[in-house]
mmCIF file of the N, C-alpha and C atoms, coordinates in Angstrom:
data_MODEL
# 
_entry.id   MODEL 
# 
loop_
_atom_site.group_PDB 
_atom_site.id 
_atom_site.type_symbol 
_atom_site.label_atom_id 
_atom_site.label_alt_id 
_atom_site.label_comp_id 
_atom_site.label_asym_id 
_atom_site.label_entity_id 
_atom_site.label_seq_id 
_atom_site.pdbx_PDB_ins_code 
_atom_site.Cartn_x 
_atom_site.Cartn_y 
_atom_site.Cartn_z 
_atom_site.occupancy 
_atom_site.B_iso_or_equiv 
_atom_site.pdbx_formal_charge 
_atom_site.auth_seq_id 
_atom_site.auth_comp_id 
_atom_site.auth_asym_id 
_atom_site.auth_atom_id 
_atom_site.pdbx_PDB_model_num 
ATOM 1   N N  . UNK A 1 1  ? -13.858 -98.933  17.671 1.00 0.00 ? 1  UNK A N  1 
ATOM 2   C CA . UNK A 1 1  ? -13.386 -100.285 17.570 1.00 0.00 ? 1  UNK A CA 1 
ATOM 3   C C  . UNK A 1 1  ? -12.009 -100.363 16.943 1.00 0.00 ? 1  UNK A C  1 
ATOM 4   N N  . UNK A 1 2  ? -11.582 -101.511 16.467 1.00 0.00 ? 2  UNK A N  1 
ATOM 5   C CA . UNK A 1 2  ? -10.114 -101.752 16.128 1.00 0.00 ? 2  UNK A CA 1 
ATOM 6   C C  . UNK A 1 2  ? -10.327 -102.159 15.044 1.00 0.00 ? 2  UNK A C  1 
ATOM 7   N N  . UNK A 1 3  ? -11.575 -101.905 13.989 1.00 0.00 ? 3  UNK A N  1 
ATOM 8   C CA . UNK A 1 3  ? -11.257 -102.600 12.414 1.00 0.00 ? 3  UNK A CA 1 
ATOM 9   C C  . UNK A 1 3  ? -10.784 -101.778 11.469 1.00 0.00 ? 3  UNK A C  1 
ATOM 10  N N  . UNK A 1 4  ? -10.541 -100.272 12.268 1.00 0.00 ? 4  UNK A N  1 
ATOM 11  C CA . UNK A 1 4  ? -9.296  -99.405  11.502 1.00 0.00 ? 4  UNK A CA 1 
ATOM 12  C C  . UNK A 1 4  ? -7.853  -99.404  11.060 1.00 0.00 ? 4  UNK A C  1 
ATOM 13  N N  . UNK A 1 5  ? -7.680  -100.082 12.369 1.00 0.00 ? 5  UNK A N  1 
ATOM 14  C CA . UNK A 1 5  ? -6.433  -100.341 12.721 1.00 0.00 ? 5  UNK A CA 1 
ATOM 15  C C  . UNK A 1 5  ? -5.612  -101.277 11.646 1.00 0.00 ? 5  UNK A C  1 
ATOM 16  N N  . UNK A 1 6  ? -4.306  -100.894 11.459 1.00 0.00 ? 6  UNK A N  1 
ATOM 17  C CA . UNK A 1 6  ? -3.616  -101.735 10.630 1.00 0.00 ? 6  UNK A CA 1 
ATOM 18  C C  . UNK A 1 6  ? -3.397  -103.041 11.097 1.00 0.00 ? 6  UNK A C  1 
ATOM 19  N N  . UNK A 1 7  ? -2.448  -102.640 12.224 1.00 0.00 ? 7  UNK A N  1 
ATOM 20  C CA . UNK A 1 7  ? -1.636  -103.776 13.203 1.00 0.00 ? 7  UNK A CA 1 
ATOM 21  C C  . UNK A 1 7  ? -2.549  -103.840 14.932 1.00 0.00 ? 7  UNK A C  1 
ATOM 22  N N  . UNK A 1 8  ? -2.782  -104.678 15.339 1.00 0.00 ? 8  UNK A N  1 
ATOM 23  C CA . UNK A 1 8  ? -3.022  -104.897 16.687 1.00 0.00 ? 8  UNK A CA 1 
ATOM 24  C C  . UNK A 1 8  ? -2.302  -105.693 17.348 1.00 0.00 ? 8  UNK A C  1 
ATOM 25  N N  . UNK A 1 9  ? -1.916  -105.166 18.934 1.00 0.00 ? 9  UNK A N  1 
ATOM 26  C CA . UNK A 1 9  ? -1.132  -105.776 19.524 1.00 0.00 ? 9  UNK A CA 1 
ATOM 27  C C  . UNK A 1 9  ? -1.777  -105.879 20.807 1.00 0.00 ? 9  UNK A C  1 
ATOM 28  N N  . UNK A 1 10 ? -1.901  -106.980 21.480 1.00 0.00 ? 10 UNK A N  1 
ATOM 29  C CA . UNK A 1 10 ? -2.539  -107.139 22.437 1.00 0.00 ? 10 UNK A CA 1 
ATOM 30  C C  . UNK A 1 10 ? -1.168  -107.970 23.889 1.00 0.00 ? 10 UNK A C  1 
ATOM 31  N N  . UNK A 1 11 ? -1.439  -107.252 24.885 1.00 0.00 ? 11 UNK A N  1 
ATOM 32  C CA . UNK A 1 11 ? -0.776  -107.556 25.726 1.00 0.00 ? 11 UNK A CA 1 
ATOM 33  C C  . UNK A 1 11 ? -1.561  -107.386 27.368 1.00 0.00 ? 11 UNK A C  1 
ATOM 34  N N  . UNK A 1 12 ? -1.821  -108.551 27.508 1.00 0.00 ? 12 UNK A N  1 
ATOM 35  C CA . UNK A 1 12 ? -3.008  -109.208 28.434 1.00 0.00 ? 12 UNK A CA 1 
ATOM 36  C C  . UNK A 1 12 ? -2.653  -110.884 29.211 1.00 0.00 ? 12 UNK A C  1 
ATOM 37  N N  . UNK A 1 13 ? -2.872  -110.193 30.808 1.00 0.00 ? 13 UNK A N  1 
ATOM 38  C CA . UNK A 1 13 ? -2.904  -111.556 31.304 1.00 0.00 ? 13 UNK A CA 1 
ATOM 39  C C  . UNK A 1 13 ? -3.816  -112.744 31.405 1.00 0.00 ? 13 UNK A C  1 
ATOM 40  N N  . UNK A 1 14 ? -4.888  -112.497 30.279 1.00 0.00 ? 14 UNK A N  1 
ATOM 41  C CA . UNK A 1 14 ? -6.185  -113.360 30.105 1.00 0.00 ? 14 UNK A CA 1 
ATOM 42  C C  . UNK A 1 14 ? -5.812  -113.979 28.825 1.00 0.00 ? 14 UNK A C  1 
ATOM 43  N N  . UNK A 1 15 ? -4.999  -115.014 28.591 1.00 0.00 ? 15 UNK A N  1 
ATOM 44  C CA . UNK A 1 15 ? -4.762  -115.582 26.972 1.00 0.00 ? 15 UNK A CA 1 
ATOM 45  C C  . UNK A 1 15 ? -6.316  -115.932 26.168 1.00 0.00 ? 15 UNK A C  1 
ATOM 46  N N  . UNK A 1 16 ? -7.801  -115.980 27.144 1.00 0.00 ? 16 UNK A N  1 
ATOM 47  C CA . UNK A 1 16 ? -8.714  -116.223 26.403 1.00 0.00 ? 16 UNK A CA 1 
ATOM 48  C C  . UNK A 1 16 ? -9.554  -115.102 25.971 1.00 0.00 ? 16 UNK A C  1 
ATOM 49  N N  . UNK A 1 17 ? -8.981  -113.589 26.163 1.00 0.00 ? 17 UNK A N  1 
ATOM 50  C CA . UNK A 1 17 ? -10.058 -112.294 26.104 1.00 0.00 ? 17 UNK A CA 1 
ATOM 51  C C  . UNK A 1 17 ? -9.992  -111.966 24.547 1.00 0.00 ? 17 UNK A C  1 
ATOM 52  N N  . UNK A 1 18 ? -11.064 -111.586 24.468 1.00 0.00 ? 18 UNK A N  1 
ATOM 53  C CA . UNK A 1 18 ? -11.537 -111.437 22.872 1.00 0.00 ? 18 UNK A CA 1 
ATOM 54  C C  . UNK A 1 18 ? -10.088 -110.675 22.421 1.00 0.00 ? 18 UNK A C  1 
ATOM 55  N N  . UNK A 1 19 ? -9.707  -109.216 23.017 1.00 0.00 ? 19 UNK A N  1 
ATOM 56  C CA . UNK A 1 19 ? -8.871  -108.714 22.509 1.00 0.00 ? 19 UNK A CA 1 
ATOM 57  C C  . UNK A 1 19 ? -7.309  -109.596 21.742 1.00 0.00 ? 19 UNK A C  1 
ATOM 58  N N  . UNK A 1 20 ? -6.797  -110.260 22.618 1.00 0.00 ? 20 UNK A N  1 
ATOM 59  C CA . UNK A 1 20 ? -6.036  -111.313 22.617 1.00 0.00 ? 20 UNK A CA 1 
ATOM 60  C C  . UNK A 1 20 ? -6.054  -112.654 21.151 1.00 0.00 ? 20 UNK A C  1 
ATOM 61  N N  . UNK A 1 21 ? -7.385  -112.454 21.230 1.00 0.00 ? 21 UNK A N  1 
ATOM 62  C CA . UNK A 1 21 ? -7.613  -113.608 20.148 1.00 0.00 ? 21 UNK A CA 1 
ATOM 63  C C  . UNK A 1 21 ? -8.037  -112.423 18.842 1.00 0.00 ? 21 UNK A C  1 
ATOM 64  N N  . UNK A 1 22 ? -8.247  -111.407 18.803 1.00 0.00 ? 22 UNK A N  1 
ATOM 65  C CA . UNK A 1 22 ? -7.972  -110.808 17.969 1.00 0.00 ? 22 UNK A CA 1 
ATOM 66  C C  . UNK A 1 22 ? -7.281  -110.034 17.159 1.00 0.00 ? 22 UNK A C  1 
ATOM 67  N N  . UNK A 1 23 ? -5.850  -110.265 17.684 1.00 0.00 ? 23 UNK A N  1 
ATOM 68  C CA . UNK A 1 23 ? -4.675  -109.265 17.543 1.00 0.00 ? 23 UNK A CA 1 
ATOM 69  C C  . UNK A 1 23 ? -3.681  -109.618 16.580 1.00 0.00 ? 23 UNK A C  1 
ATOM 70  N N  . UNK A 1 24 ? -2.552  -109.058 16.030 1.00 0.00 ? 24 UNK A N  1 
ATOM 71  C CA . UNK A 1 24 ? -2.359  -109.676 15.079 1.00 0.00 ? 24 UNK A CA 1 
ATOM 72  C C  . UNK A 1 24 ? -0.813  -110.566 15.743 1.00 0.00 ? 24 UNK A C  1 
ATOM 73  N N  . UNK A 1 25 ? -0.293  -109.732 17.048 1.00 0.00 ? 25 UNK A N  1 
ATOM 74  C CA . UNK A 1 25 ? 0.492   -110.032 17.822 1.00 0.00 ? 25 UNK A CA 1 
ATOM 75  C C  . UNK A 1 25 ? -0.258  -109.961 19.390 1.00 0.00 ? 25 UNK A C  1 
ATOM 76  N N  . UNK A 1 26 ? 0.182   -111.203 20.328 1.00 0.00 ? 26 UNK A N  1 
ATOM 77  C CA . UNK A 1 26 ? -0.637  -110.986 21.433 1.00 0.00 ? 26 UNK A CA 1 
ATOM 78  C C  . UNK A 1 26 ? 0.712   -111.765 22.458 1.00 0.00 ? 26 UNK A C  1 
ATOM 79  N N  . UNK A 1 27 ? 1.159   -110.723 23.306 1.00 0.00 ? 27 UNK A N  1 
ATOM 80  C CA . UNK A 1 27 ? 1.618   -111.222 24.704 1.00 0.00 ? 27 UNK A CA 1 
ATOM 81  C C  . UNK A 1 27 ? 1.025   -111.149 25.582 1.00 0.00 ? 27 UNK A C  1 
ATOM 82  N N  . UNK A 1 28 ? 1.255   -112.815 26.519 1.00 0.00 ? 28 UNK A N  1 
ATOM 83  C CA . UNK A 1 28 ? 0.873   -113.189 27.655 1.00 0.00 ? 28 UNK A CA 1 
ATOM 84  C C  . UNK A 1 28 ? 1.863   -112.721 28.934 1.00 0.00 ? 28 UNK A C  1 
ATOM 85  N N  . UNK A 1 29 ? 1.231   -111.350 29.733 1.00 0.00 ? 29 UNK A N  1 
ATOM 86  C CA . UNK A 1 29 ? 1.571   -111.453 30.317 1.00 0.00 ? 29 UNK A CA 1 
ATOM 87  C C  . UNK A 1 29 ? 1.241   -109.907 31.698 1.00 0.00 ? 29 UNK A C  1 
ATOM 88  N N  . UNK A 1 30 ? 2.199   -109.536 32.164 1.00 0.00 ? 30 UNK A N  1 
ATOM 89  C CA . UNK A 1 30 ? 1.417   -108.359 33.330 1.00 0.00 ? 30 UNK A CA 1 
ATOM 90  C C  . UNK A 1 30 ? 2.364   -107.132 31.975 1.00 0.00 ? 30 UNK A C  1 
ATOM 91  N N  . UNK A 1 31 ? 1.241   -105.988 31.710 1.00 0.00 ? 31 UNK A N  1 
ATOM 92  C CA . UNK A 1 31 ? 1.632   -104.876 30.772 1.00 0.00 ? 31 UNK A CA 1 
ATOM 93  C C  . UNK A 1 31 ? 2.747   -104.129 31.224 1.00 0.00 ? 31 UNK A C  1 
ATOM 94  N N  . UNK A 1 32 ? 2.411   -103.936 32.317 1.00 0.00 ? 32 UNK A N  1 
ATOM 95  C CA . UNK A 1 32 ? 3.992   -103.198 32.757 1.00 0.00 ? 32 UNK A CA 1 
ATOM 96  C C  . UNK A 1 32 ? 5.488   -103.501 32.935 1.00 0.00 ? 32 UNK A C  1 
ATOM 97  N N  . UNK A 1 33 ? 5.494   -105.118 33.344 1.00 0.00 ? 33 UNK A N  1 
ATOM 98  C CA . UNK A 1 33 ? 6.567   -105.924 32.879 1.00 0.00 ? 33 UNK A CA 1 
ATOM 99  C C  . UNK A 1 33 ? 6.632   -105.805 31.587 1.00 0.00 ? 33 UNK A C  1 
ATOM 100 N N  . UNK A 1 34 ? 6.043   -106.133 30.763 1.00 0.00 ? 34 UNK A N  1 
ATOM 101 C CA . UNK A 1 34 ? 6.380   -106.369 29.374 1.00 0.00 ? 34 UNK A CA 1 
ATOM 102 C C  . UNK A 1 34 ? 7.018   -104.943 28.678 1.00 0.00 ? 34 UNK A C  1 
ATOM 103 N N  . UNK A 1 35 ? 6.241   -103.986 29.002 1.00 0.00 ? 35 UNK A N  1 
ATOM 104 C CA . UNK A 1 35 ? 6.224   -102.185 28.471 1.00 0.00 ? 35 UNK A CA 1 
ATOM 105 C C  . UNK A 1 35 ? 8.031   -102.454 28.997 1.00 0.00 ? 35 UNK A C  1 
ATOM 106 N N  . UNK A 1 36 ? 8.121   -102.655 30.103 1.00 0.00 ? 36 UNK A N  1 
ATOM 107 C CA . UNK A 1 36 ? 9.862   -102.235 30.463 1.00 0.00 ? 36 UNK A CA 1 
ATOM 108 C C  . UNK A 1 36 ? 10.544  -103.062 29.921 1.00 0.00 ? 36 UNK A C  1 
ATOM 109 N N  . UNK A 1 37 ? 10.395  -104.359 29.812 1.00 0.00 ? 37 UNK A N  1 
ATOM 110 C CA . UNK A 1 37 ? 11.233  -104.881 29.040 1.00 0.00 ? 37 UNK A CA 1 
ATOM 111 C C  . UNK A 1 37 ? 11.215  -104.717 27.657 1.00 0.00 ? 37 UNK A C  1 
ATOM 112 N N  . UNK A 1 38 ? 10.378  -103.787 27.173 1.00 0.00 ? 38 UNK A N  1 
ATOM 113 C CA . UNK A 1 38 ? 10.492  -103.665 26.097 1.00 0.00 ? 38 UNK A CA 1 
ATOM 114 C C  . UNK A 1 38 ? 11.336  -101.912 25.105 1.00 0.00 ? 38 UNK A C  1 
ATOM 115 N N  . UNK A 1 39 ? 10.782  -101.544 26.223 1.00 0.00 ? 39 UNK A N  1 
ATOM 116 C CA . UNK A 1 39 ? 11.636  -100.166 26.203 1.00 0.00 ? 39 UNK A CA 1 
ATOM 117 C C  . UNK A 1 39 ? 13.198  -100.522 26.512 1.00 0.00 ? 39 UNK A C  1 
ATOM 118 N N  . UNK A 1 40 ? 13.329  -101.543 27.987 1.00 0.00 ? 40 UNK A N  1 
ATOM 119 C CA . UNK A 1 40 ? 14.990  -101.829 27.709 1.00 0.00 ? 40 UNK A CA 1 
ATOM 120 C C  . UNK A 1 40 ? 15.672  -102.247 26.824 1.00 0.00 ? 40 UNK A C  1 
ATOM 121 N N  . UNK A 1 41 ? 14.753  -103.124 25.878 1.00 0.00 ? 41 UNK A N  1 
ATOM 122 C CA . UNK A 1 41 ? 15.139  -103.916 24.472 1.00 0.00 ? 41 UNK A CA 1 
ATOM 123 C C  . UNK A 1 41 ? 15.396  -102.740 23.617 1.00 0.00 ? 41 UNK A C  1 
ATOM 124 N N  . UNK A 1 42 ? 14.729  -101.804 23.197 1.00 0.00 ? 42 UNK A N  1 
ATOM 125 C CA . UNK A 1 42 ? 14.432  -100.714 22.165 1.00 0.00 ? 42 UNK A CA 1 
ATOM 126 C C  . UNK A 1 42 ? 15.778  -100.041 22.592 1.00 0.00 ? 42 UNK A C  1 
ATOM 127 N N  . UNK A 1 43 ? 15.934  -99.226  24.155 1.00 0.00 ? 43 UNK A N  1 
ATOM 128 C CA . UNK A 1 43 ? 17.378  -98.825  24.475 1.00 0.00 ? 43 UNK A CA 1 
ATOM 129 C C  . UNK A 1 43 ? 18.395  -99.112  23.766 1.00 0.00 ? 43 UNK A C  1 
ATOM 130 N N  . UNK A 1 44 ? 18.698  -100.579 24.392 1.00 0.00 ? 44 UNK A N  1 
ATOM 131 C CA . UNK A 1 44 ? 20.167  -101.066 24.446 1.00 0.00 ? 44 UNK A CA 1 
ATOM 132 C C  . UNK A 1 44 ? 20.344  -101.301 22.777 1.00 0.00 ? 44 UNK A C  1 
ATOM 133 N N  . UNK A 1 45 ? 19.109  -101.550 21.786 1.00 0.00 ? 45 UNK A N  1 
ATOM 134 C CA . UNK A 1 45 ? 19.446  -101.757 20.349 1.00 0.00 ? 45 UNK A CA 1 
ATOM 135 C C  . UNK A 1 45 ? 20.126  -100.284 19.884 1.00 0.00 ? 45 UNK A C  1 
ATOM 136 N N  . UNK A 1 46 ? 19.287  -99.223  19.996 1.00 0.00 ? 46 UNK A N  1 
ATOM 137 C CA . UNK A 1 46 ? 19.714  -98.030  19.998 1.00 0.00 ? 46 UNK A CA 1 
ATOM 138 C C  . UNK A 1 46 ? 21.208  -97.334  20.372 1.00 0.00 ? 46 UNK A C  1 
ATOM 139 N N  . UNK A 1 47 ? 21.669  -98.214  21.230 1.00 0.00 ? 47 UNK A N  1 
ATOM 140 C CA . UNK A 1 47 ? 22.517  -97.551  21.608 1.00 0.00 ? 47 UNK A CA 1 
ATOM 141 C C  . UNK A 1 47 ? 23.826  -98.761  21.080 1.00 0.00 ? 47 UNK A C  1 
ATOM 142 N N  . UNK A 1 48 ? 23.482  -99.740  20.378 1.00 0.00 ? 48 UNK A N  1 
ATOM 143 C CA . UNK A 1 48 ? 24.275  -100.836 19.652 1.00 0.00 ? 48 UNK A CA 1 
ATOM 144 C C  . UNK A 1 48 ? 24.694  -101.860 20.553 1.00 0.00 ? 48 UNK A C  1 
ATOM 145 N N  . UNK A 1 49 ? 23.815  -101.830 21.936 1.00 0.00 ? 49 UNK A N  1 
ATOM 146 C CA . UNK A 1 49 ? 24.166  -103.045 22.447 1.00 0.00 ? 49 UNK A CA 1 
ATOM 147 C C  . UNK A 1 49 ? 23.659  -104.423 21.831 1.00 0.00 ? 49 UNK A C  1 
ATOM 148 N N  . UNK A 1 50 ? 22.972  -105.558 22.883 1.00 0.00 ? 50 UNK A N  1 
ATOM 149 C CA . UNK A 1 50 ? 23.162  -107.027 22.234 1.00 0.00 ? 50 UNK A CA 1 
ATOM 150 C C  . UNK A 1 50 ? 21.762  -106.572 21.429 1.00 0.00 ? 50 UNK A C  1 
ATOM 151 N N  . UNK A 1 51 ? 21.742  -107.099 20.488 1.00 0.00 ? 51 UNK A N  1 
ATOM 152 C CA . UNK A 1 51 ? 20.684  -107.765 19.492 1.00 0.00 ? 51 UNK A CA 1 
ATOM 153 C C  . UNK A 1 51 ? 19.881  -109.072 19.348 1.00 0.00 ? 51 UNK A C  1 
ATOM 154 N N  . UNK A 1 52 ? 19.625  -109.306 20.456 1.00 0.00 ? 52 UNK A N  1 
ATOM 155 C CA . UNK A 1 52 ? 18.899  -110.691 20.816 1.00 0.00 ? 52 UNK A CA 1 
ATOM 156 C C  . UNK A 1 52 ? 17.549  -110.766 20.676 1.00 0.00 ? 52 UNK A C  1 
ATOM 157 N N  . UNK A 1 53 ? 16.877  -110.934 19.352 1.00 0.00 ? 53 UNK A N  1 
ATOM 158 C CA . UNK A 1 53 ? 15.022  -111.148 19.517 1.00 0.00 ? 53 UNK A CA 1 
ATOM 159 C C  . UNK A 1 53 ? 14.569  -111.790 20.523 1.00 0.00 ? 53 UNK A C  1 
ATOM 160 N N  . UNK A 1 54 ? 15.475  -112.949 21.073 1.00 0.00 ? 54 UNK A N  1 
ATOM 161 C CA . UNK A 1 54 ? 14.626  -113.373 22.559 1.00 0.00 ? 54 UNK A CA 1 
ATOM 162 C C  . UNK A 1 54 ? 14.397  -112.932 23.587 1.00 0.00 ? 54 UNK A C  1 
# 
């Protein structure tokens, strides 16, 4: 189970699945979109491009 866990992050296109409502962060949306846009975010910070949390 996940009551080890420090942080949970849930990223799911069901905003009502248990996981989701149990997380401590939860995006709505398809995982693999999100995974790339999120690795492109992580990139471009890395490499000192824009710095935009949105």
């Amino acid at each position: 189970g996940i009551g080890a866990c420090d942080k949970v992050i849930a990223i799911n296109l069901d905003a009502g699945c248990d996981m989701v409502k149990r997380a401590d962060l939860s995006v709505i949306g398809e995982s693999a979109e999100v995974l790339t846009a999120l690795i492109a975010a992580v990139q471009a910070w890395r490499s000192g491009g824009k710095r935009d949390a949105a």
